[in-house]
N, C-alpha and C positions, 0 to 999 in steps of 0.2 A: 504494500500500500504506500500510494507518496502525497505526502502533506507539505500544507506550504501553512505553517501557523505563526499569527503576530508573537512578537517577541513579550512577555509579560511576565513580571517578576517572578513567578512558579518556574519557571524556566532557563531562567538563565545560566544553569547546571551542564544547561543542552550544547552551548556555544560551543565552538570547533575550531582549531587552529594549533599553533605550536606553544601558545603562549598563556590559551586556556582554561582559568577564567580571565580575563583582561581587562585591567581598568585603563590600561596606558589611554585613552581619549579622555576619559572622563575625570584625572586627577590631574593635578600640575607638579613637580616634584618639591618637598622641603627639605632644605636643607641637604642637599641630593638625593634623598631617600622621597620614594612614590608614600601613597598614604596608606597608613600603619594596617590600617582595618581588612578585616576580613572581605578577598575580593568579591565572594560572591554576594554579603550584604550589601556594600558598595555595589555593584554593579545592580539587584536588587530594588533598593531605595534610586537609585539613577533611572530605572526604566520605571518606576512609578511618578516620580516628581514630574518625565517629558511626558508619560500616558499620561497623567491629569491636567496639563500644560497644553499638549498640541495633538497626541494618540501614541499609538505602540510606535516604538522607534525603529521598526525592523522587522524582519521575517524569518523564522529559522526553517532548513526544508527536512523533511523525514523520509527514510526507506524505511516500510518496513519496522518503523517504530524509533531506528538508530538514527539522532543527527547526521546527516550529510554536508553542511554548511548553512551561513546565517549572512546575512547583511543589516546593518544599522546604519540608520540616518537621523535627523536630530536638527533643528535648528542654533545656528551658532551660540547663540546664548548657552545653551545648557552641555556644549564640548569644550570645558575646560581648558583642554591643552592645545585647544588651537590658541592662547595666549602666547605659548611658546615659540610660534613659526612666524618668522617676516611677512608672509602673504596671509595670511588669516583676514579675514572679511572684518568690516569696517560696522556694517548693520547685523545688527547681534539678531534680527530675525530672517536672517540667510539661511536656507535650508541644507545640510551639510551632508554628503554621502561619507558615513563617518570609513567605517570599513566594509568587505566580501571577501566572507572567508571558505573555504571549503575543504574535505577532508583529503589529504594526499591523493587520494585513490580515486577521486574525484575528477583532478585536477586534467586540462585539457577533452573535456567531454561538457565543454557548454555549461556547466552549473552557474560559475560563477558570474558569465554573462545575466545568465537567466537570474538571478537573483536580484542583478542591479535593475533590472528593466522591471523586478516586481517591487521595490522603492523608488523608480521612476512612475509608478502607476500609483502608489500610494501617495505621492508628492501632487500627480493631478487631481487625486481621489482629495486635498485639498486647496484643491487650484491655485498651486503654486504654478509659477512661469520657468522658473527653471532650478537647478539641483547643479551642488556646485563641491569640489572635494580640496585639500591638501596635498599634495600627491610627491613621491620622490622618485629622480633623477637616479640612474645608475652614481653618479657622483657625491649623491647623501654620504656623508660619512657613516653617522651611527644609525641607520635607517630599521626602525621598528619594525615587528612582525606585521603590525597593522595598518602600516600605513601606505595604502596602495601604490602600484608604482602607475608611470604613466602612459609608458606604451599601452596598458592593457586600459585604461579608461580613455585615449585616444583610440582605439582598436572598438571603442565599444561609443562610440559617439559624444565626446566628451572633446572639447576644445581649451585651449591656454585660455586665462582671464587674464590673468598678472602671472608675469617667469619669475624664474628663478633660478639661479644655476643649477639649485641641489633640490628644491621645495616649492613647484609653481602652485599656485590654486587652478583648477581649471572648472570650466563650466560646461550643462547643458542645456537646451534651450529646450524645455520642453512641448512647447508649441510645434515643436516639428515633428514629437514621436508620438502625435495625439492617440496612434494605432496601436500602440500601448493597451489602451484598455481592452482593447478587446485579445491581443499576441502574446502578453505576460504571461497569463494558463498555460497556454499553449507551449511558448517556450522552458517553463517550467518541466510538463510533461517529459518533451522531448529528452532534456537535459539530465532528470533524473532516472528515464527508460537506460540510460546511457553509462549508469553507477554498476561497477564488476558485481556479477551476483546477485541479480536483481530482476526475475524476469518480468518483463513488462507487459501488466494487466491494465489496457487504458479505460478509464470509467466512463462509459457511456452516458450523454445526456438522452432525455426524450425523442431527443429531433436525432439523432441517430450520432452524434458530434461526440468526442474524445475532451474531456477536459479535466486539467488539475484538481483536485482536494481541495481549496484552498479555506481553511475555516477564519473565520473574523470575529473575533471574541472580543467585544469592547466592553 
């Protein structure tokens, strides 16, 4: 079975990556040290504050019941450590593609695409105009697990705002991917049929049509 479920505090156990639970967006560092607390509270209390602020911050996808990968977004105000980068947005109500992550095994079979086009649907689904990230340059010195690079959001329809040698921010304009709302499922589908070990049972609509799981739990 493949699910595409908002990201919401019960969950955040599910997130996927090297790094595992992660707060790196959400803290800024003291003293050189990240914040003391326990990541998964933190990260927790973090998806409840933007759920009652603006909605779920993201999407995690399931085979099968097992995380597969998750993507978060967030409006600037509540991503902390874009304080830390030179290019970091000016209006703190920028809607921000924070990370997309997905599991090794994953990786190159369309997930991760497919997961940002379903935060790009979420971001219409509040008629935002466009969805904008942080992103590093092969040149990053100390470059986080999280923080996406830019080929693959250039490779994924994502454009420079402001450069940077190491850290541009880049933008999408989402008046142009209006087909989104109805390709996100679909791309979903696709991209999860695609995960090793997994045989692919696609859910039938009514109308005879193939579409994603997708639950919306607000």
């Amino acid at each position: 079975m493949r699910e595409l479920r908002p990201l919401t505090p019960d969950v955040v156990g599910d997130l996927v990556g090297v790094c595992a639970p992660c707060t790196f967006w959400l803290t800024v560092p003291h003293n050189g040290h990240t914040d003391a607390g326990d990541p998964l509270d933190v990260l927790a209390e973090w998806v409840e504050t933007v759920t009652a602020d603006w909605g779920p911050p993201g999407r995690i996808a399931y085979v099968d019941g097992t995380p597969a990968g998750h993507v978060v977004l967030a409006p600037a105000r509540h991503v902390a450590r874009l304080a830390a980068f030179p290019t970091s947005p000016q209006d703190p109500s920028t809607l921000m593609l924070v990370t997309a992550v997905t599991r090794p095994e994953c990786a190159g079979r369309g997930l991760r695409k497919a997961l940002v086009q379903s935060a790009e649907k979420d971001a219409l689904r509040h008629r935002t105009r466009s969805l904008e990230a942080v992103a590093a340059r092969p040149l990053a010195v100390s470059r986080h697990a999280c923080v996406l690079d830019v080929a693959f959001l250039e490779k994924v329809g994502f454009r420079v705002e402001r450069d940077h040698p190491a850290y541009p921010r880049l933008r999408i304009d989402l008046r142009t991917v209006v087909t989104l709302r109805d390709g996100a499922a679909a791309a979903i589908v696709r991209a999860l049929d695609r995960v090793p070990g997994v045989r692919p049972v696609p859910e039938t609509h009514p109308n005879g049509s193939s579409h994603a799981h997708v639950t919306d739990r607000r």
